[in-house]
Backbone as CSV, one residue per row, in Angstrom:
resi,resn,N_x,N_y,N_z,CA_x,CA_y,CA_z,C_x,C_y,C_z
1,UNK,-22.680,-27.352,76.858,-22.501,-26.015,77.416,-22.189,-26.145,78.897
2,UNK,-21.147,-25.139,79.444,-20.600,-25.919,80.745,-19.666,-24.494,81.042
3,UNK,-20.251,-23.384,81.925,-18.832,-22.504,81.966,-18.035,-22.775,82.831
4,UNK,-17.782,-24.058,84.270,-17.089,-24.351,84.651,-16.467,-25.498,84.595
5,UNK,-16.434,-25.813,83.457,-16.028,-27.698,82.650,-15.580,-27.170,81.527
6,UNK,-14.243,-28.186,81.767,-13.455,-27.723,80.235,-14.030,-28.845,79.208
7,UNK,-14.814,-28.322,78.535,-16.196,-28.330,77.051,-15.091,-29.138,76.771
8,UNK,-14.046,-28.620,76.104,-13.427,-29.224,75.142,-12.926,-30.941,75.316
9,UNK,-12.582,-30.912,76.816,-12.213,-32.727,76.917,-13.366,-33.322,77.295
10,UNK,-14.495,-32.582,77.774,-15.773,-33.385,77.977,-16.072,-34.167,76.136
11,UNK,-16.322,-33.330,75.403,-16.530,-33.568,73.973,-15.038,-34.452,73.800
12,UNK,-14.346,-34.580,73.814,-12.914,-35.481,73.398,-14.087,-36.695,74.011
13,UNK,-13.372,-37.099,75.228,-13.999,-38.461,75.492,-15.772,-38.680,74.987
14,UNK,-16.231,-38.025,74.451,-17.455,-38.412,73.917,-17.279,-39.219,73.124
15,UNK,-16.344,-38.100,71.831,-16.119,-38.599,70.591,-15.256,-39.869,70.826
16,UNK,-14.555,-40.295,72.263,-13.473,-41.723,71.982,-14.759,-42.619,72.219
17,UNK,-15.601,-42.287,72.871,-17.069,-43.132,73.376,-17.852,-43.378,71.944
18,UNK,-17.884,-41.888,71.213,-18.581,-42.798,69.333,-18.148,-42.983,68.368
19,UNK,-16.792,-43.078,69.144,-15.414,-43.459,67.373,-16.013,-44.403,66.481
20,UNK,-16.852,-45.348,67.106,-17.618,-46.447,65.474,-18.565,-46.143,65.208
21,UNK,-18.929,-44.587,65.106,-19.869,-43.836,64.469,-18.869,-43.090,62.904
22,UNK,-17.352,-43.528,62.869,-16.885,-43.198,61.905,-15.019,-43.070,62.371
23,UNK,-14.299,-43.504,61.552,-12.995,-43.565,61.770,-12.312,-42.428,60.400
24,UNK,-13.219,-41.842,60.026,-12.246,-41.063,59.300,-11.656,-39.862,59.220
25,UNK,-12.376,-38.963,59.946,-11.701,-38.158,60.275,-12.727,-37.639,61.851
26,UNK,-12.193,-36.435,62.403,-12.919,-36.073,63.998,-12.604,-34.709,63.686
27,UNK,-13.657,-33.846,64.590,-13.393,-32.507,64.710,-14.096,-31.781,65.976
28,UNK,-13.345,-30.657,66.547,-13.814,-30.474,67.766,-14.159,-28.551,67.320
29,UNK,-15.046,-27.759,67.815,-15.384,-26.459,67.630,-15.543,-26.225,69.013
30,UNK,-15.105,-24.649,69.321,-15.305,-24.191,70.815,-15.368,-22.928,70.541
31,UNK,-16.692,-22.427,71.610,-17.017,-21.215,71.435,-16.389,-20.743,72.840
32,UNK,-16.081,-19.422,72.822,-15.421,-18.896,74.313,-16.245,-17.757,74.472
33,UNK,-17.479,-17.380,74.049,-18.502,-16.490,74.307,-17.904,-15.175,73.545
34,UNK,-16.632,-15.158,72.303,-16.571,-14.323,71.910,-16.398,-14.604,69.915
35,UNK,-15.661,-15.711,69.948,-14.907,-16.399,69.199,-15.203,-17.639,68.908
36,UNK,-15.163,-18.684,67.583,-15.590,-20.102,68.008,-14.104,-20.495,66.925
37,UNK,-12.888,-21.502,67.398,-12.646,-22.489,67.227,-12.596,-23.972,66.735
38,UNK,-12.095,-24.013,65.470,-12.103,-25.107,65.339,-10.802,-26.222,64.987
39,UNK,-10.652,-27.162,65.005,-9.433,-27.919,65.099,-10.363,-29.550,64.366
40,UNK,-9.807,-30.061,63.394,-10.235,-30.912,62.565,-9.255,-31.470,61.635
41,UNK,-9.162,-32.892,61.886,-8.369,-33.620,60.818,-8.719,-34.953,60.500
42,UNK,-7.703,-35.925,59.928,-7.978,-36.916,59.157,-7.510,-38.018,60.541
43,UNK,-8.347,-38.828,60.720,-8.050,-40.142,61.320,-8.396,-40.005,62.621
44,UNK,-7.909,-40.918,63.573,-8.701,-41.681,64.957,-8.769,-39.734,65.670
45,UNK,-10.460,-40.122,66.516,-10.175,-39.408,67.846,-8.595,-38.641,68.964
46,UNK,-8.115,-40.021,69.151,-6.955,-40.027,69.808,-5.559,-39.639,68.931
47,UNK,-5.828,-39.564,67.390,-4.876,-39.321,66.611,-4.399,-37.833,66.274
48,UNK,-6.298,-37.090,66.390,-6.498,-36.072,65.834,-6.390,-34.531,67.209
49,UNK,-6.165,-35.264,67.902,-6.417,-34.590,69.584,-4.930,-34.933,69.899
50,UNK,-4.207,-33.710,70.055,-2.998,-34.260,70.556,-3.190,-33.078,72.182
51,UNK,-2.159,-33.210,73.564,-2.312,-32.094,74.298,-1.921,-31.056,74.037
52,UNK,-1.319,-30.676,72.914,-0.938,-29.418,72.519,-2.781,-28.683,72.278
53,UNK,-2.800,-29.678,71.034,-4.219,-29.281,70.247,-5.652,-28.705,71.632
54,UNK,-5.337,-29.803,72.846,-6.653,-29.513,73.359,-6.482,-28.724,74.550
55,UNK,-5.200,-28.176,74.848,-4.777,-27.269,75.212,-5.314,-25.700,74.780
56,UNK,-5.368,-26.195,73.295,-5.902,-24.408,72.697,-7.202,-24.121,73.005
57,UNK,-7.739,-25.223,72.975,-9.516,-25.457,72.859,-10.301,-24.865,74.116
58,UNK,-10.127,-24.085,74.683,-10.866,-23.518,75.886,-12.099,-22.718,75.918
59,UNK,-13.053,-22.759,76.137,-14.367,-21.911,76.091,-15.497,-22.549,76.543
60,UNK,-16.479,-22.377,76.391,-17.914,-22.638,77.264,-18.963,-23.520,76.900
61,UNK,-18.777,-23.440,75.595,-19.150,-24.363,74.535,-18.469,-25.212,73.500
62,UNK,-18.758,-25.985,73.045,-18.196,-27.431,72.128,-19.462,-28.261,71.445
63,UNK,-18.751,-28.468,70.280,-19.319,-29.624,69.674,-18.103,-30.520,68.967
64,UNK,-18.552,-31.724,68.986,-17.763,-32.706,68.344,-18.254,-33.948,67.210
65,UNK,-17.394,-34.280,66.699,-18.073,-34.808,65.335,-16.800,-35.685,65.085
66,UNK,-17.441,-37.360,64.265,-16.492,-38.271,64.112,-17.286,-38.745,62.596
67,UNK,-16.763,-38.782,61.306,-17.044,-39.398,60.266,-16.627,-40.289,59.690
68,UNK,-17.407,-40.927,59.077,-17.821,-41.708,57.957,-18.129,-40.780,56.101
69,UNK,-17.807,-41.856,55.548,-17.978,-40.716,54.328,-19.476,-41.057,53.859
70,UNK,-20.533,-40.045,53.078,-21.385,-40.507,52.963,-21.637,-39.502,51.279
71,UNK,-21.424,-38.401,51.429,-21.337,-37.466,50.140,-20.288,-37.035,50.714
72,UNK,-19.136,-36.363,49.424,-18.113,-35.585,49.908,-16.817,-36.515,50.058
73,UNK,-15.533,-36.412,49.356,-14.184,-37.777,49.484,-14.059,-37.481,50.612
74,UNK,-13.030,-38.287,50.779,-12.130,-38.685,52.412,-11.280,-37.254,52.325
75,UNK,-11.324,-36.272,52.480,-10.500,-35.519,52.643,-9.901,-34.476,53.735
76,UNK,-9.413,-33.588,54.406,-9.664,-32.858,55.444,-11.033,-31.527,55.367
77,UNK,-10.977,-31.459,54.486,-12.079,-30.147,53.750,-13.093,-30.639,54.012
78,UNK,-13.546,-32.125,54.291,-14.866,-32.631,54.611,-15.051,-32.866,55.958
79,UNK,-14.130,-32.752,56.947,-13.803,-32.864,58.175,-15.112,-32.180,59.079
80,UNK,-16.093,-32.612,59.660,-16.928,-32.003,60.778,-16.128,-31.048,61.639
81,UNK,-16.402,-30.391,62.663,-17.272,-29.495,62.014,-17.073,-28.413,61.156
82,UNK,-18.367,-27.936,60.119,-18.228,-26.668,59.060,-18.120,-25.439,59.886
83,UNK,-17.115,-24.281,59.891,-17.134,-23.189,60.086,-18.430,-22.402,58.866
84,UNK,-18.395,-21.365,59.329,-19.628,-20.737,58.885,-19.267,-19.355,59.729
85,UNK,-20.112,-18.038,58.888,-20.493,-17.165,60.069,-21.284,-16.110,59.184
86,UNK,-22.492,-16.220,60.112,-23.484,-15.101,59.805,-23.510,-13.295,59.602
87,UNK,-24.033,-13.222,58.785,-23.624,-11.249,59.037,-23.604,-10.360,59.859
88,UNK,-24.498,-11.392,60.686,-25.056,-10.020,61.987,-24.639,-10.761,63.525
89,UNK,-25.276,-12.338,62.885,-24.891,-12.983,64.457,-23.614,-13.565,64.943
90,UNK,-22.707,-13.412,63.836,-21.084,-14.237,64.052,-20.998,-15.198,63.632
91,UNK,-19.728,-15.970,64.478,-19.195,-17.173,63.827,-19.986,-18.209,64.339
92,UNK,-19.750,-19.514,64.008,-20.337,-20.769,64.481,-19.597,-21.884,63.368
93,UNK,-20.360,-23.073,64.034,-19.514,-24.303,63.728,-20.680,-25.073,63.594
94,UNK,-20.991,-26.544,62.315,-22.262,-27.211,62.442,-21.237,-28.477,61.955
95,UNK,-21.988,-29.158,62.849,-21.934,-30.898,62.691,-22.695,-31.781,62.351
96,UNK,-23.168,-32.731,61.433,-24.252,-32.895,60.730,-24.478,-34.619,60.661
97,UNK,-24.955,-35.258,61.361,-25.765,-36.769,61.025,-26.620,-37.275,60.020
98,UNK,-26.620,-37.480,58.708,-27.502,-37.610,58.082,-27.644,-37.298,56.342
99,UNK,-29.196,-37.249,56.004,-28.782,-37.324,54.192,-30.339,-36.753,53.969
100,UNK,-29.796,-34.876,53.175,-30.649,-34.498,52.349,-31.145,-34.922,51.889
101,UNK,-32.611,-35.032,50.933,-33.071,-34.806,49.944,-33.045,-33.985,48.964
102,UNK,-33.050,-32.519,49.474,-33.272,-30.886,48.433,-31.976,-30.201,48.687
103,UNK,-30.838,-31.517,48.955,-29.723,-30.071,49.402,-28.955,-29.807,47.693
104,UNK,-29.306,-30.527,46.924,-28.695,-29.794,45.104,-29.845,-28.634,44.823
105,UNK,-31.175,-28.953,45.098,-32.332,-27.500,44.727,-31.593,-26.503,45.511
106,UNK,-30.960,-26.956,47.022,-30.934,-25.355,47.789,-29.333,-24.833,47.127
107,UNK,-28.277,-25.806,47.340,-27.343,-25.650,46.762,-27.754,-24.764,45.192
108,UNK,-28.567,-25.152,44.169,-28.426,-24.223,42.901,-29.091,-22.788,43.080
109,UNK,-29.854,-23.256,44.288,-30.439,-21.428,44.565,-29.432,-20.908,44.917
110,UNK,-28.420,-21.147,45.814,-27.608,-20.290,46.840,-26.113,-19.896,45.978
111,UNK,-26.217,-20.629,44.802,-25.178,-20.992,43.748,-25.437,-19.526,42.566
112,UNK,-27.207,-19.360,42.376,-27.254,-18.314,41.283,-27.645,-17.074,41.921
113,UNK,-27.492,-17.070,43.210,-27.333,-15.660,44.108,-26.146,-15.525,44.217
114,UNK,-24.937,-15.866,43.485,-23.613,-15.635,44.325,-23.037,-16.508,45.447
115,UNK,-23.365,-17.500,46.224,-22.934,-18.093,47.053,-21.596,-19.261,46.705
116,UNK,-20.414,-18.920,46.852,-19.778,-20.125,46.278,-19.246,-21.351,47.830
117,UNK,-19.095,-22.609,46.892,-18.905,-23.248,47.766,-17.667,-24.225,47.457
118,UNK,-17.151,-24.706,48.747,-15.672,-25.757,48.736,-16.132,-27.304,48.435
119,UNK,-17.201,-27.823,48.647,-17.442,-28.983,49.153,-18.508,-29.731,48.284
120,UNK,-19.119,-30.882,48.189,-20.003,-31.367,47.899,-20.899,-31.809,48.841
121,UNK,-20.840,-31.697,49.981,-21.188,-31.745,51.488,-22.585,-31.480,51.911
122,UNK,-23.593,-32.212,52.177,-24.817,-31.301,52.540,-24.637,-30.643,53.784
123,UNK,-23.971,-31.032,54.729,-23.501,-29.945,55.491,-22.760,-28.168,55.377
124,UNK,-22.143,-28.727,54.218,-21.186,-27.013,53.881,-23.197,-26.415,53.042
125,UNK,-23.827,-27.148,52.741,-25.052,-26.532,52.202,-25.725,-26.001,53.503
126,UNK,-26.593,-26.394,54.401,-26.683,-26.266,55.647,-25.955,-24.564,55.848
127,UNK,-24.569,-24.637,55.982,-24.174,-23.956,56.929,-23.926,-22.918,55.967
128,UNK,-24.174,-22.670,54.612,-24.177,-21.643,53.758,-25.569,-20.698,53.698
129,UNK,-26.739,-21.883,53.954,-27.489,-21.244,53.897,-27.954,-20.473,55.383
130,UNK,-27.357,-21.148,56.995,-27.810,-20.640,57.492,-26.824,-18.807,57.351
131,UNK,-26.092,-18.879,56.814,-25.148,-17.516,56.523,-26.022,-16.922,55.924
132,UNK,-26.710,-16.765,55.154,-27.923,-16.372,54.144,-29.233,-16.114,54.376
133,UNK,-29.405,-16.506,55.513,-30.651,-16.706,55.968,-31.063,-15.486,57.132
134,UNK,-32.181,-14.466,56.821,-32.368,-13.096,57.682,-32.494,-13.842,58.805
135,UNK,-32.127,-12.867,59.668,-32.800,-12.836,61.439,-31.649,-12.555,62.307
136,UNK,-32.587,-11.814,63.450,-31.764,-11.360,64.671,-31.322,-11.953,65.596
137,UNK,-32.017,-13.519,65.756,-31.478,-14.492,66.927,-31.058,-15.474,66.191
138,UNK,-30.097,-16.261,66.870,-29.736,-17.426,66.285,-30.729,-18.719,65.687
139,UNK,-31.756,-18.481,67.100,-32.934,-19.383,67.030,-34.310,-18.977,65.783
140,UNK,-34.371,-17.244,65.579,-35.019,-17.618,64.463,-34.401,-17.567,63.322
141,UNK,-33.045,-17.640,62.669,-32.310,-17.900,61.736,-32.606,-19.137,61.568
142,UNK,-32.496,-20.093,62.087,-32.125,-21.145,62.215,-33.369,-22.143,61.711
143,UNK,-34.333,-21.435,62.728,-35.590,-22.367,61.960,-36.306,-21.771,61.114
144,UNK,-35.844,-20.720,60.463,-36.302,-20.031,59.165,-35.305,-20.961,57.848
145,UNK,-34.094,-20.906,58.208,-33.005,-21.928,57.458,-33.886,-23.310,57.549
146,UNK,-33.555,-24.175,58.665,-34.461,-25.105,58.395,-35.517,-25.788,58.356
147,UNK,-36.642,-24.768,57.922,-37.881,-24.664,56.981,-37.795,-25.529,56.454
148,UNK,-36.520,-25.081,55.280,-36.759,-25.342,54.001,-36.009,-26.607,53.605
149,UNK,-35.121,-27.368,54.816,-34.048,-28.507,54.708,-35.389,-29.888,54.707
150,UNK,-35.016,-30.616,53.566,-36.000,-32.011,53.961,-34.835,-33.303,53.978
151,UNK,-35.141,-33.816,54.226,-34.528,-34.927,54.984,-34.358,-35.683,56.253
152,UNK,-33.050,-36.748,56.406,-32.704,-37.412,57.853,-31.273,-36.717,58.590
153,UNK,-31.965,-36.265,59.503,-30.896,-35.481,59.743,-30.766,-35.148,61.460
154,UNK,-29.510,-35.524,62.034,-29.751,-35.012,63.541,-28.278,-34.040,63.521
155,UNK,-28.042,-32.876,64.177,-26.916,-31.811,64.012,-27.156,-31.384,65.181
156,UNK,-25.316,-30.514,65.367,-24.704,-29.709,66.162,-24.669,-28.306,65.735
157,UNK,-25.132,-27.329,66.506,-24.354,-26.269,65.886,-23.813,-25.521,66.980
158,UNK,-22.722,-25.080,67.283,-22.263,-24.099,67.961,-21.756,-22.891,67.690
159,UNK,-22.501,-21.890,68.398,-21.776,-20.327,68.313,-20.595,-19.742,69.492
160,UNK,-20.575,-18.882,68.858,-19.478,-18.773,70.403,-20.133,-18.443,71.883
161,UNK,-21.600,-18.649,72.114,-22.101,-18.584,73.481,-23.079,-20.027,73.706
162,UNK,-23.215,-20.366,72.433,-24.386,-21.487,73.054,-24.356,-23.166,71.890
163,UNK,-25.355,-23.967,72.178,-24.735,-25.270,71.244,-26.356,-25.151,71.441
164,UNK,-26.711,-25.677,70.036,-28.073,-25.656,69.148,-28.036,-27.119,68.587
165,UNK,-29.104,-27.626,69.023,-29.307,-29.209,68.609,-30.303,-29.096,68.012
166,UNK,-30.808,-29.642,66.751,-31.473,-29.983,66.002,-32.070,-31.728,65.307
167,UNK,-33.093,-31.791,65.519,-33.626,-33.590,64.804,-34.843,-33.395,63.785
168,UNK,-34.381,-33.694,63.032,-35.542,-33.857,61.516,-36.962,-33.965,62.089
169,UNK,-37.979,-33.774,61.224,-39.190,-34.055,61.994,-39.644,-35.933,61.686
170,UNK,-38.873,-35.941,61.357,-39.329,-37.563,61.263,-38.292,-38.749,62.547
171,UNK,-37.544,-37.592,62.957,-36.700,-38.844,64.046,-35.803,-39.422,63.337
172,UNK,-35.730,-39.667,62.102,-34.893,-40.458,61.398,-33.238,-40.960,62.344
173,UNK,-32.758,-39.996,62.376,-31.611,-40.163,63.319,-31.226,-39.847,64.522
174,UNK,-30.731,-40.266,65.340,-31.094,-40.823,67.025,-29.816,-39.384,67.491
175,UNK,-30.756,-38.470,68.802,-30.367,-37.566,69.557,-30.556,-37.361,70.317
176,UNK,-29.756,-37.362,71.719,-30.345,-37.444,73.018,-29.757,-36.308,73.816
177,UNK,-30.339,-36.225,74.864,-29.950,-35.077,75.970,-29.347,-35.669,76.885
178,UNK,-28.411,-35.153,77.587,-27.951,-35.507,78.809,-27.609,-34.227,79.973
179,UNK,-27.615,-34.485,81.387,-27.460,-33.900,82.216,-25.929,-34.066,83.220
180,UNK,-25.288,-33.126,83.515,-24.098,-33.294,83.946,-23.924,-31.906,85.604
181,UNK,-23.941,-32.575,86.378,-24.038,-31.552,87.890,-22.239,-31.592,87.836
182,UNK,-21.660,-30.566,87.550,-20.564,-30.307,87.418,-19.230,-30.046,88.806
183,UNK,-18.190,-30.228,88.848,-17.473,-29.789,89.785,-17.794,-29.009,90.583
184,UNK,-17.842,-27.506,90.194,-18.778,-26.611,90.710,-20.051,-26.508,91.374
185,UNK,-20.401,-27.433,91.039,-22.135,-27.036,91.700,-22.837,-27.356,90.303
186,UNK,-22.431,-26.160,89.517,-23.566,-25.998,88.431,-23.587,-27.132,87.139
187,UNK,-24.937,-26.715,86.581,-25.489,-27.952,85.945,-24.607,-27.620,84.012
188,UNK,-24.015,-28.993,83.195,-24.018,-28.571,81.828,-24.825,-29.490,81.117
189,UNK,-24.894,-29.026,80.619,-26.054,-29.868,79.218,-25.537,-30.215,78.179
190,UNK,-25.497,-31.687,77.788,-24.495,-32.307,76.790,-26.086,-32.854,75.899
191,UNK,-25.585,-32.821,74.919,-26.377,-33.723,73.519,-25.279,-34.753,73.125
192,UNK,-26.021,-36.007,72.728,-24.942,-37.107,71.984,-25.519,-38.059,70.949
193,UNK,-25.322,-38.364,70.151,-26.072,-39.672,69.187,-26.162,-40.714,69.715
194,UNK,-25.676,-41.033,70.655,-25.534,-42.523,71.756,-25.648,-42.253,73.154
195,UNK,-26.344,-43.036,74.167,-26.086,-42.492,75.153,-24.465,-42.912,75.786
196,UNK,-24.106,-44.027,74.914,-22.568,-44.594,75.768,-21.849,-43.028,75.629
197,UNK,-21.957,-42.578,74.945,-21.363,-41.108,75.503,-21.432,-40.162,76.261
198,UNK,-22.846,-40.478,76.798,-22.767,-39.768,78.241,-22.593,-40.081,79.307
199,UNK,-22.247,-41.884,79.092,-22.035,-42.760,80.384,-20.680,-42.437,80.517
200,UNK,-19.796,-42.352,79.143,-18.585,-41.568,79.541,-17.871,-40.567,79.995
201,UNK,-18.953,-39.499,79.650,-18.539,-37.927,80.630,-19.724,-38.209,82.107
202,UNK,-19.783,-38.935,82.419,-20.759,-39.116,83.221,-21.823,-38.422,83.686
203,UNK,-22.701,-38.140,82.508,-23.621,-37.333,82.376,-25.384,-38.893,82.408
204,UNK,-25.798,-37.832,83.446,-27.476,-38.343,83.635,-28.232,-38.448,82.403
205,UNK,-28.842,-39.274,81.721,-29.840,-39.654,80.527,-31.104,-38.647,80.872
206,UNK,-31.500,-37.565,79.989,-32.804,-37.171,80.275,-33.298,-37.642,79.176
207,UNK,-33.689,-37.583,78.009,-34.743,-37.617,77.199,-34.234,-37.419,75.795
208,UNK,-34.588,-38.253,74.813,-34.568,-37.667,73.417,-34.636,-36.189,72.749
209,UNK,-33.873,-35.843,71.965,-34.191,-34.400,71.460,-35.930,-35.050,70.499
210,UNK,-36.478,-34.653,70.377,-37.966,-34.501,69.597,-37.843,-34.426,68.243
211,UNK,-38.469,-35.346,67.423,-38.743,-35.217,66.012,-38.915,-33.621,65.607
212,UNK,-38.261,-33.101,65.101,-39.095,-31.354,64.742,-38.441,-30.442,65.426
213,UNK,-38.197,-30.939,66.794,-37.416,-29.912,67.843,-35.682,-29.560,67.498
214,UNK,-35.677,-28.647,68.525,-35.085,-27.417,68.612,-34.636,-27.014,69.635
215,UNK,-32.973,-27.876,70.394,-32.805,-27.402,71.723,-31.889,-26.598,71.664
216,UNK,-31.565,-24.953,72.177,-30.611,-24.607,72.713,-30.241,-24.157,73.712
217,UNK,-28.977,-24.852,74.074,-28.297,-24.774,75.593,-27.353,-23.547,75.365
218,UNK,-27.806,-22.650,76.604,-26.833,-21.303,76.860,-26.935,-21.105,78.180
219,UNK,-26.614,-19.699,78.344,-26.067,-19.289,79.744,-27.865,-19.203,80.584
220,UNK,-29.048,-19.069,79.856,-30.329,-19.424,80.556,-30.596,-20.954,80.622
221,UNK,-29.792,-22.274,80.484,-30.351,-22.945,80.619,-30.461,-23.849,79.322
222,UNK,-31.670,-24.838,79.121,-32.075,-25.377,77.902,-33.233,-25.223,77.317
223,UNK,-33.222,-24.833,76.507,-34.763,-24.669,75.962,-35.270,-25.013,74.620
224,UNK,-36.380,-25.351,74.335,-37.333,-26.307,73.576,-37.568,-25.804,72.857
225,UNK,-37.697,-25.401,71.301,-38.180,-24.790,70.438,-39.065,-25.960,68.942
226,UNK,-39.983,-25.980,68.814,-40.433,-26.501,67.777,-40.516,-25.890,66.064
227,UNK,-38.980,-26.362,65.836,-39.249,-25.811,64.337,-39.451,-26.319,63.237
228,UNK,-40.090,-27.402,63.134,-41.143,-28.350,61.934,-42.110,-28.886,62.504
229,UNK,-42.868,-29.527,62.706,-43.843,-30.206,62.474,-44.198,-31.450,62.181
């Protein structure tokens, strides 16, 4: 989150910083505080990012995502990040590290309410249910949604005002914070799975996101939420 940093190439060179976190496909989401963006395809960082493409990408927020296949073929439809959008709170975008346990139980619930889906993806599960899921803020949607998610799992989510980081309560998969004192003066707040990605936007190392926790970065700042246990 960064309203005087263009989000979108900060997140590019991240993702060229964790390309061997996955060569198969990359995807970039940008929220412009009204609208969220996404642009996603098959193959390298540098393949999938052309200057036309990151030209379009302008707004305040970003997340970025580089895969590996793990559930779900090699295809573009499996491409990070999932669009999504809630009834009340809008659009958003989720990027996802990791491997359900209960995502076929939540998948057949959300399946005999009517919910249809494109993917075999525990992510497109994720981001169906947070569509499904009551509440007035993003933040208690979110950890009302993942209540009920068990597994290893570290994620992105972005709306069109803010980027929501999430880590399993067991730590399973590695998420860190970083700090960035911007052109401007003012401060943005980057999350990454590695820190070599913040040595690349040259962002300061603060601290692990928390087993259980719940950070989201917006226009107040960053803040801590504990939603497991």
């Amino acid at each position: 989150h960064a309203r005087d940093e263009d989000v979108a190439n900060l997140t590019y060179f991240g993702l060229f910083a964790l390309q061997h976190r996955g060569q198969e496909s990359a995807g970039i989401a940008v929220g412009d505080g009204a609208n969220v963006r996404i642009h996603r395809d098959m193959g390298l960082v540098a393949q999938v990012f052309s200057p036309a493409v990151m030209a379009d990408l302008k707004g305040i927020v970003a997340i970025g995502h580089t895969r590996y296949s793990t559930t779900g073929g090699s295809r573009v439809e499996n491409a990070h990040p999932l669009p999504f959008c809630h009834p009340l709170l809008g659009p958003g975008a989720i990027a996802h590290n990791g491997n359900l346990i209960n995502s076929e139980a939540i998948r057949r619930e959300l399946m005999e309410a009517g919910v249809e889906f494109e993917s075999a993806l525990d992510t497109e599960v994720m981001a169906r249910l947070i569509e499904h899921t009551h509440g007035t803020s993003w933040d208690e949607v979110i950890k009302r949604a993942f209540s009920r998610v068990i597994g290893a799992y570290s994620l992105a989510i972005v709306t069109a005002d803010s980027v929501i980081a999430l880590r399993d309560p067991y730590g399973f998969r590695p998420l860190c914070i970083g700090f960035i004192t911007g052109s401007s003066g003012q401060p943005a707040h980057v999350v990454a799975s590695e820190t070599c990605a913040l040595d690349t936007v040259n962002a300061r190392f603060v601290r692990e996101v928390q087993p259980g926790e719940m950070v989201i970065m917006d226009q107040h700042g960053l803040q801590s939420i504990t939603f497991q246990e």
